[in-house]
VOPAGU-2260 file (C-alpha; in pm, 1 decimal, decimal comma):
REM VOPAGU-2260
SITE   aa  ch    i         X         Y         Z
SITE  UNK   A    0   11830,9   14221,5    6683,9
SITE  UNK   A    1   11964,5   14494,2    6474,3
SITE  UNK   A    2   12322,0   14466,2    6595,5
SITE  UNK   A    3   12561,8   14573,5    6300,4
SITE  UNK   A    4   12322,9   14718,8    6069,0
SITE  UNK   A    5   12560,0   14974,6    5950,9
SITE  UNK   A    6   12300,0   15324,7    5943,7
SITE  UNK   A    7   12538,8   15495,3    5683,9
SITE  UNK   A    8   12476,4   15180,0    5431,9
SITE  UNK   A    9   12126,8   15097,5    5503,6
SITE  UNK   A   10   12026,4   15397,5    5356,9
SITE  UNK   A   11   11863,4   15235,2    5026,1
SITE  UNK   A   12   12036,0   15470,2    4766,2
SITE  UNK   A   13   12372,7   15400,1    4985,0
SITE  UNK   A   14   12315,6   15032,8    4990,0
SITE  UNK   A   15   12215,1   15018,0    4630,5
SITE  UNK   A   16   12549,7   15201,5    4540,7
SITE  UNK   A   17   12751,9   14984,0    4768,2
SITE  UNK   A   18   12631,7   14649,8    4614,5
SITE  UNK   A   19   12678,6   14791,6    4300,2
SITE  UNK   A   20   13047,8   14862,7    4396,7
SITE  UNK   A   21   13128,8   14556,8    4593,9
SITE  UNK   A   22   13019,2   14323,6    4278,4
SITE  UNK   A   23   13252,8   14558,1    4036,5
SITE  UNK   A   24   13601,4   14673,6    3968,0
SITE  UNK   A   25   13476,7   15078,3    3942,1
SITE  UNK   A   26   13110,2   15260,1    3863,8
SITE  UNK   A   27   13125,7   15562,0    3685,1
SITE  UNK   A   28   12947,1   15893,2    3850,2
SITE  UNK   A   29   12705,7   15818,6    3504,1
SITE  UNK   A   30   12647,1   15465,6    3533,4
SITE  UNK   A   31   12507,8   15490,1    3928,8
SITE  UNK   A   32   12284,5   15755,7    3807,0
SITE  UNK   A   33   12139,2   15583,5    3514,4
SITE  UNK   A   34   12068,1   15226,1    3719,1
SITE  UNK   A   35   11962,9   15409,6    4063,5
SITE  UNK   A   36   11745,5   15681,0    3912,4
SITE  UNK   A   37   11950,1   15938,6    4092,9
SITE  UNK   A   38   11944,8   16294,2    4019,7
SITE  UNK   A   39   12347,9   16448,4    4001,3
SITE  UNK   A   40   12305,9   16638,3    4362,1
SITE  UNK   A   41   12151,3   16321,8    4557,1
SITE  UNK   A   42   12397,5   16099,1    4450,7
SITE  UNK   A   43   12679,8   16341,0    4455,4
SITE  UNK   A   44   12561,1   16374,1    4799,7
SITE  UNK   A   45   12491,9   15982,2    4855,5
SITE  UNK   A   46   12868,9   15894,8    4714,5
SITE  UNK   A   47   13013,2   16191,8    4914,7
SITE  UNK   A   48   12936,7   16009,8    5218,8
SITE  UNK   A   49   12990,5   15680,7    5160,9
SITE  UNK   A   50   13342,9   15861,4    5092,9
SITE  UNK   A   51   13377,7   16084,3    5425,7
SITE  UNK   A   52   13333,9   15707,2    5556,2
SITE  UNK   A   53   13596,4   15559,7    5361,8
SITE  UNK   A   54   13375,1   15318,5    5224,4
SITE  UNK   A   55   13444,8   15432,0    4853,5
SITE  UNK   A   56   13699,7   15643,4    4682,9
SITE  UNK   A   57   13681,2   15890,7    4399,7
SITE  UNK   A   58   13922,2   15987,8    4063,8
SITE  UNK   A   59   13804,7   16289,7    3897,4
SITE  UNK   A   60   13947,8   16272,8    3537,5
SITE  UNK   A   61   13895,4   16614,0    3279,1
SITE  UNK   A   62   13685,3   16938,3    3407,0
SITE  UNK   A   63   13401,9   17090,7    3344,6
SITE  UNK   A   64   13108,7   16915,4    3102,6
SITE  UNK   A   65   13393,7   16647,4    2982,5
SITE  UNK   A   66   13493,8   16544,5    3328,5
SITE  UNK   A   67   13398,1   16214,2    3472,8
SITE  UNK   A   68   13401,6   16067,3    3839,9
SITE  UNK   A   69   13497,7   15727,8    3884,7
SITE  UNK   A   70   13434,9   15517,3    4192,6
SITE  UNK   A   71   13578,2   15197,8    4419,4
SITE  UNK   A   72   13497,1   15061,1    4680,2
SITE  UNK   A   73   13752,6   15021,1    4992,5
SITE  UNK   A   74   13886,5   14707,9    5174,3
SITE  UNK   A   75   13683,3   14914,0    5501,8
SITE  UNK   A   76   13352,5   14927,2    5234,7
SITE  UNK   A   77   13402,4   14583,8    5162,7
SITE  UNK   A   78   13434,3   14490,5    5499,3
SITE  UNK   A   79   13181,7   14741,9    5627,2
SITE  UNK   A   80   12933,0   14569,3    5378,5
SITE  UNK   A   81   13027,6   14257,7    5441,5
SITE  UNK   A   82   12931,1   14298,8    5799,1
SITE  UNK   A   83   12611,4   14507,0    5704,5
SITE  UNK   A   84   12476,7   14194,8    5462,8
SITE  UNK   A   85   12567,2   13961,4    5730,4
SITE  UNK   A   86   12372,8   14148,0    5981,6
SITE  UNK   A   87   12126,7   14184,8    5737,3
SITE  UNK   A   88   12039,3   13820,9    5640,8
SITE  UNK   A   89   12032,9   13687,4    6062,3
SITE  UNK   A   90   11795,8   13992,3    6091,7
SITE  UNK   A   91   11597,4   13851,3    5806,4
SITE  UNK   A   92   11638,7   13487,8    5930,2
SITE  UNK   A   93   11526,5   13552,6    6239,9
SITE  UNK   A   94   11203,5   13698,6    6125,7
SITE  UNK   A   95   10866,5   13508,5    6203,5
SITE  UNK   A   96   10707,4   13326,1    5895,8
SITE  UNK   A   97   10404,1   13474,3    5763,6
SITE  UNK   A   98   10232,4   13179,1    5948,7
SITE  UNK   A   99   10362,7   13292,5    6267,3
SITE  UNK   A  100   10268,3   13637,5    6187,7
SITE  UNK   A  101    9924,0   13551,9    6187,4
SITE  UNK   A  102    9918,9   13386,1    6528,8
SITE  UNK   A  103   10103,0   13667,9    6676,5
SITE  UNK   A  104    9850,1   13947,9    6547,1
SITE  UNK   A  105    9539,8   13633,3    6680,6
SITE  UNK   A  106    9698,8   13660,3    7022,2
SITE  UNK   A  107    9777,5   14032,3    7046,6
SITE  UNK   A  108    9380,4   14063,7    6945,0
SITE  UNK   A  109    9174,2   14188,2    7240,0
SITE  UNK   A  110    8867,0   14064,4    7297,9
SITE  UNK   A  111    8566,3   14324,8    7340,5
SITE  UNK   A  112    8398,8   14138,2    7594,8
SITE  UNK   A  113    8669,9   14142,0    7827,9
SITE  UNK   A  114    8759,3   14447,7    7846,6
SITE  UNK   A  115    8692,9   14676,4    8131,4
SITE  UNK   A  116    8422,5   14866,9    7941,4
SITE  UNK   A  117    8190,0   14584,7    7834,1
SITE  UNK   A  118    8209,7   14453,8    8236,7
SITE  UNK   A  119    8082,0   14752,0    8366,6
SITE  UNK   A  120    8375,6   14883,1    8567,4
């Protein structure tokens, strides 16, 4: 049932950045961190995978305090999302409705007077 859920992307920081990236031309380092709430190490570290990957690449531009990182996302990130999303919504699809929830959790109820304690053995 889980069958290409990608791990790397599921990550919720990853997969936050990623559909930020796959619905835009390029995210600065600045603009992920202000709308995912990121400290600078986490998503340094979140974005540093996603590149080891090749799901995203990086431009540095400047040094120091000035500097700024850019980032796009890859034909293999778009793809690689693609998939995940895909895999994603039939996961999702295939979920029981809340109604069928609730008669899965009736049946999987035991009943105390059946079990082997309340018949004496």
């Amino acid at each position: 049932m889980i069958d290409g859920l990608d791990p790397l992307i599921h990550a919720p920081k990853r997969l936050a950045a990623m559909a930020i990236l796959a619905n835009s031309t390029t995210a600065s380092f600045k603009f992920l961190k202000e709308h995912l709430n990121l400290q600078d190490s986490d998503l340094s570290k979140q974005m540093s995978a996603l590149e080891s990957a090749g799901y995203l690449t990086a431009s540095k531009a400047g040094h120091g305090r000035g500097g700024s990182t850019t980032f796009r996302i890859t034909a293999a990130g778009k793809r690689a999302y693609g998939a995940h999303r895909s895999a994603l919504r039939a996961l999702l699809d295939g979920a029981p409705e809340p109604d069928d929830v609730a008669l899965l959790r009736r049946k999987a109820q035991v009943d105390p007077t059946k079990t082997a304690h309340h018949r004496g053995i």
